[in-house]
C-alpha positions in Angstrom: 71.3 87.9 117.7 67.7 89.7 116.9 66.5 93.2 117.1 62.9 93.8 118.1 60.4 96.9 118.2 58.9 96.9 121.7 56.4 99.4 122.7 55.8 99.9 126.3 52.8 101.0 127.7 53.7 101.0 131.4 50.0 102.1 132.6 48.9 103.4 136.1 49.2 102.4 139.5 51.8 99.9 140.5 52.5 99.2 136.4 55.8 102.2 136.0 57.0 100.0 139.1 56.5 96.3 137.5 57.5 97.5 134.2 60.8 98.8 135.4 61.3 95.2 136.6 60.2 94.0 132.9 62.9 95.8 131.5 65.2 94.7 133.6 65.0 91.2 132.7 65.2 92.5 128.7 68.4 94.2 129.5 69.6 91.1 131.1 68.5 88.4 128.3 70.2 91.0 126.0 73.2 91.1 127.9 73.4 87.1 127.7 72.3 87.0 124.3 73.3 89.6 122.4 70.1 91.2 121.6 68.8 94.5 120.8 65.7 95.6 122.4 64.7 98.7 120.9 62.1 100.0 123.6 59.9 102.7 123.0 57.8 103.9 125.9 54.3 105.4 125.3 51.3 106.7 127.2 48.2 104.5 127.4 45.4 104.0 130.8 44.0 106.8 133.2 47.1 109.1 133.4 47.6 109.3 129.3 43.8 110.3 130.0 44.9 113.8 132.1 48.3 114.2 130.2 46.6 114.1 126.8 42.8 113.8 126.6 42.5 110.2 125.8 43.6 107.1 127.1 44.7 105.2 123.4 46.2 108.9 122.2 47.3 108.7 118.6 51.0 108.5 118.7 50.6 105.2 120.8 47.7 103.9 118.5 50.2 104.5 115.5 53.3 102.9 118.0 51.3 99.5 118.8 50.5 99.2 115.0 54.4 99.1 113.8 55.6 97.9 117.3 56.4 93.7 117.1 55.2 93.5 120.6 54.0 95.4 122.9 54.4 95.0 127.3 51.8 96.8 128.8 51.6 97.1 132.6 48.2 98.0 134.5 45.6 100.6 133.7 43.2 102.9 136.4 43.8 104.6 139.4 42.2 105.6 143.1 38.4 105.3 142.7 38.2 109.3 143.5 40.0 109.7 139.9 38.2 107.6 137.8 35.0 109.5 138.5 37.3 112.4 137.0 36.9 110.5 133.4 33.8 110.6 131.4 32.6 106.9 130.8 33.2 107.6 127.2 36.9 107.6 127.8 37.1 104.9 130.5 40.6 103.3 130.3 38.9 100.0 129.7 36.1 101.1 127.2 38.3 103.5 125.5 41.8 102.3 125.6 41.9 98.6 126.1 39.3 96.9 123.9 40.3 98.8 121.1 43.5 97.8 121.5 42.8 94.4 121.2 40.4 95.1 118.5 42.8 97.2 116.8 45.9 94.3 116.5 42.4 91.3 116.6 44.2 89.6 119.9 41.9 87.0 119.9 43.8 84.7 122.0 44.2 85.3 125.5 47.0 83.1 127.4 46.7 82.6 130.9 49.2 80.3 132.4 48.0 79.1 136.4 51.3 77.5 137.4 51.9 76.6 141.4 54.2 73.7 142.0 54.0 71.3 145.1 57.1 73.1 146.5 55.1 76.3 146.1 52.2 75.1 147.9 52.4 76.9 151.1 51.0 80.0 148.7 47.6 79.0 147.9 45.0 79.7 150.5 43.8 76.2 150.0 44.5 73.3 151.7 47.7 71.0 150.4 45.8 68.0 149.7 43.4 70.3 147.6 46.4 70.7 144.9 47.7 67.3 144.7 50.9 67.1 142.7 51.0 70.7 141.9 49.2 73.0 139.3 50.1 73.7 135.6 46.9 74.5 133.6 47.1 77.0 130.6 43.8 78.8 130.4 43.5 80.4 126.9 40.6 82.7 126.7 38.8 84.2 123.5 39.3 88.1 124.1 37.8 90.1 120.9 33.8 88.5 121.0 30.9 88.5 123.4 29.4 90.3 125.6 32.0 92.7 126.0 32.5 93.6 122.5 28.4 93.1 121.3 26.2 96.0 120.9 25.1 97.9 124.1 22.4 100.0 125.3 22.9 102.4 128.2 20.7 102.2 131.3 20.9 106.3 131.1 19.8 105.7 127.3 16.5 104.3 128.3 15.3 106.3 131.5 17.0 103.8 133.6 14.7 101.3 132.3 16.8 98.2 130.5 19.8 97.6 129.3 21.5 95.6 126.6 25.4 94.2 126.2 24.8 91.3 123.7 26.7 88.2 123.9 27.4 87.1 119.6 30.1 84.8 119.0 30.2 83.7 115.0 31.6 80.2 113.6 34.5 82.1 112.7 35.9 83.4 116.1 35.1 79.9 117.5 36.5 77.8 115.4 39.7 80.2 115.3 40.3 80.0 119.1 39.0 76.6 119.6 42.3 75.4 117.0 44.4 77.3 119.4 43.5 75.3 122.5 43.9 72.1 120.8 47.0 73.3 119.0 48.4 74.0 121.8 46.8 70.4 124.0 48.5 68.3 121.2 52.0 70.3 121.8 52.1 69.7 125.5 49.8 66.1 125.1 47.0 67.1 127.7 43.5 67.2 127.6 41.3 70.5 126.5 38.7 71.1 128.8 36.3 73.9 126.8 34.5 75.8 129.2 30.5 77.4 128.7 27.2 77.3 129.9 25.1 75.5 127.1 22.4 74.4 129.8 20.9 78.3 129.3 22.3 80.2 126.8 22.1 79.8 123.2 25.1 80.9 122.8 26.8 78.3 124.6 25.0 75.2 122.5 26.6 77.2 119.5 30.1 77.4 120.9 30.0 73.4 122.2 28.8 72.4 119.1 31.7 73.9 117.0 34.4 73.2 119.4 33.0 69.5 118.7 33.6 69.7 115.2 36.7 70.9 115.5 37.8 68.6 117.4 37.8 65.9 114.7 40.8 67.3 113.2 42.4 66.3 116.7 41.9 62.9 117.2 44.8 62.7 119.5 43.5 65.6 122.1 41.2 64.3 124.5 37.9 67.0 124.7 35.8 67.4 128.2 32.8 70.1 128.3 32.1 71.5 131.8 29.2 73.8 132.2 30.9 77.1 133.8 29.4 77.2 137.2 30.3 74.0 138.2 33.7 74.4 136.6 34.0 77.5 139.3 33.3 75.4 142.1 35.4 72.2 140.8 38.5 75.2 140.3 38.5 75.6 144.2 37.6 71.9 145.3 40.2 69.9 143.1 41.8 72.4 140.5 45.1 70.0 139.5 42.3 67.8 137.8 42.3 70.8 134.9 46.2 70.6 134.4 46.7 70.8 130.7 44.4 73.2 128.4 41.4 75.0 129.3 39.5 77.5 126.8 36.7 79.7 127.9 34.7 82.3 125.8 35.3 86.0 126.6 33.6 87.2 129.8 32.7 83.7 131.3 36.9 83.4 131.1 37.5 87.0 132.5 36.0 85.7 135.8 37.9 82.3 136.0 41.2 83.4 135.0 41.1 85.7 138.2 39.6 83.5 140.2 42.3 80.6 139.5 44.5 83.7 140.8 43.3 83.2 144.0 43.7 79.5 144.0 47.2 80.5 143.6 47.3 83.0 146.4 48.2 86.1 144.7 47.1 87.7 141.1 50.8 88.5 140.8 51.6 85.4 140.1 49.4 85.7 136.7 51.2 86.8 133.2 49.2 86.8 130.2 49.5 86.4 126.5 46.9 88.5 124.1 47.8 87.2 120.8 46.8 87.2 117.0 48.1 83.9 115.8 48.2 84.7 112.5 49.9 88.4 112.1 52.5 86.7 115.7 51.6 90.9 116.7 49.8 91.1 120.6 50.3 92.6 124.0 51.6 91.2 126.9 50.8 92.0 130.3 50.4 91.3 134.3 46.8 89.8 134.6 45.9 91.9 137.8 44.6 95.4 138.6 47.0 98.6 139.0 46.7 98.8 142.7 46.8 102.3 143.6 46.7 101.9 147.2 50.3 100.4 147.1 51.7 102.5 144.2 55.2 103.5 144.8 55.9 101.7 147.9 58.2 98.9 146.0 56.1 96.1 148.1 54.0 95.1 144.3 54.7 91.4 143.0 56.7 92.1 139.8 56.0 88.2 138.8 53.3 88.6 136.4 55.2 91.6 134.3 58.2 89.5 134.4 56.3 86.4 133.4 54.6 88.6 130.4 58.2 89.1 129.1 59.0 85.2 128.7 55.4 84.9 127.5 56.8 87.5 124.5 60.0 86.1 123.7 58.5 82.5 123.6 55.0 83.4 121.8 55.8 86.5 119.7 59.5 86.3 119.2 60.1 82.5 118.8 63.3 82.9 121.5 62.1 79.7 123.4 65.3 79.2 125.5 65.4 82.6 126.7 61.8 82.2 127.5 63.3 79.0 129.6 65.9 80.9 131.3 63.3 83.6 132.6 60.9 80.8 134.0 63.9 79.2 135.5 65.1 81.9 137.3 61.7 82.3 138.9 61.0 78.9 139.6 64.7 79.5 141.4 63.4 82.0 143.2 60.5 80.5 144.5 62.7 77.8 145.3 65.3 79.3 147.0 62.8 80.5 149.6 61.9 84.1 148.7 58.9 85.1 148.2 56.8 89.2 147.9 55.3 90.3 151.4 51.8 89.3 150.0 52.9 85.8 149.5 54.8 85.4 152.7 51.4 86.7 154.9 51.2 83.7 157.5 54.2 82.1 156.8 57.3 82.3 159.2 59.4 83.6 156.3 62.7 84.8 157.2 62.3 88.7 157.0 65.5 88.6 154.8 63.7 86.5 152.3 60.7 88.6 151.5 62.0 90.6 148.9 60.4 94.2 147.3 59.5 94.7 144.2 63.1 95.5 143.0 64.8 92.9 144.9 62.8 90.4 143.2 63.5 92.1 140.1 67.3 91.6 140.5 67.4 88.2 142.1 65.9 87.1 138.8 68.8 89.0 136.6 71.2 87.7 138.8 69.7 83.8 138.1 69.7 84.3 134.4 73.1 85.8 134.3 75.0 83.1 136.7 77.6 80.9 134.7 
């Protein structure tokens, strides 16, 4: 038996909808297991914006800093209310990147999982996948462009503007020992991910990843520049299965993109991690969808697949971690599927499940006998 501290932050959009599906699952592992989830909802995204003036207020800034994980669910809403916000307190700019640079998540996990069985969801062709996909995309989340200086267009009469892209030795070689960590624990290959033809910064990051890799003899190391690993990702993605690390923004792009290889961002849970302090967020790798908020039609997948990413990564709790993946590979299996995944199929209208359907098919699976 264990008692965590978990803060929810279940965001805008389609996330109060997903989350309730998250917690569902916790209630159930608990059930099984004995555990105490001690679950403490707070505001964060767009609508902790209007509520409270900021969209990181303080009580959930002090909440994330004690809590031992935190499940977050989607942030923004309609485009007509985000031009309600002031840049300077864009959910994004205000409230996400300084959560991760609050807690130093550095490490982004990003599992792209489709078996052979599961096919039938990509939009690609069968013979595209091969045997089936299972590639872990880890991506460096606190450095680059996205957390360099910046200039404002508005800043310098519309005339240039700057977001630098700095990576040091440190936040390389930090995230680099992650991906081959965790290559020698599933003994794959690391594919590292850049574009060192152009970019300075690029030579810099190949060129450390390379010296770290001599304290791995035993993982096998590929470069691929990060254009033609986009169009390789459509034409033959199985040939990636095993580790794959990009650098911040370049790996912002690809994760979503391997989404679509998959058919559906809900089928994308992520991992944002500090190795060191085990303390990170996890959380559905896709937008908050406004336009099908509240319907009950939203993949809960990814927020469910954040969950096992938290008992497994944060928690140490690897077999309940099992029995969540299980139960949705069961799913899957068993023939149901979310209305966006069943589009074109002849799916049995009794197998496409809404959002809480899916949600309790998966408790039911991890509570059978």
């Amino acid at each position: 038996m264990v008692e965590k501290y978990i803060v929810i932050l279940e965001g805008d959009g389609i996330g109060p909808e997903i989350m309730t599906e998250g917690k569902k699952v916790l209630s159930a592992i608990s059930s099984k297991y004995g555990h105490k989830f001690n679950l403490d909802d707070k505001p964060f995204g767009a609508k902790a914006y209007f509520d409270f003036g900021h969209p990181f207020p303080e009580v959930t800034q002090k909440a994330c800093d004690d809590a031992e994980a935190i499940l977050k669910g989607p942030i923004g809403l309609s485009l007509s209310e985000m031009k309600r916000i002031p840049q300077e307190f864009s959910p994004e700019g205000a409230g996400l990147l300084p959560l991760r640079k609050r807690l130093d998540t550095y490490a982004n996990y990003r599992p792209v999982v489709l078996p052979k069985n599961c096919s039938h969801f990509s939009p690609l062709r069968p013979e595209r996948l091969g045997d089936g996909i299972d590639i872990m995309m880890i991506r460096e989340l606190v450095g680059g462009n996205y957390f360099g200086r910046k200039v404002e267009g508005k800043d310098t009469n519309m005339e240039y503007a700057i977001d630098e892209g700095r990576y040091d030795r440190p936040q390389v070689e930090r995230i680099a020992k992650v991906a081959f960590e965790e290559a020698r624990k599933r003994k794959c290959k690391l594919t590292s991910v850049n574009k060192p033809n152009v970019m300075a910064e690029g030579r810099f990051w190949n060129a450390i990843v390379d010296e770290v890799a001599k304290q791995y003899a035993d993982v096998s190391l590929q470069h691929y520049i990060v254009d033609n690993m986009a169009y390789q990702l459509v034409v033959n993605p199985s040939q990636f299965n095993g580790v794959v690390l990009f650098e911040n923004m370049q790996g912002d792009i690809l994760t979503d993109q391997a989404g679509g290889v998959l058919g559906s961002l809900g089928l994308m849970p992520s991992a944002c991690l500090n190795l060191e302090t085990k303390k990170g967020y996890y959380e559905p790798a896709h937008g908050s969808a406004p336009d099908i908020a509240g319907k009950n039609i939203a993949n809960p997948y990814s927020m469910i697949g954040s969950v096992a990413l938290m008992f497994d990564k944060s928690f140490g709790l690897e077999q309940e971690s099992k029995d969540i993946w299980n139960s949705l590979t069961k799913l899957f299996g068993n023939g149901y599927m979310t209305g966006e995944l069943a589009k074109g199929t002849n799916t049995p209208k009794e197998n496409i499940l809404s959002t809480s359907e899916f949600g309790n098919k998966v408790c039911d699976y991890i509570l059978e006998k």
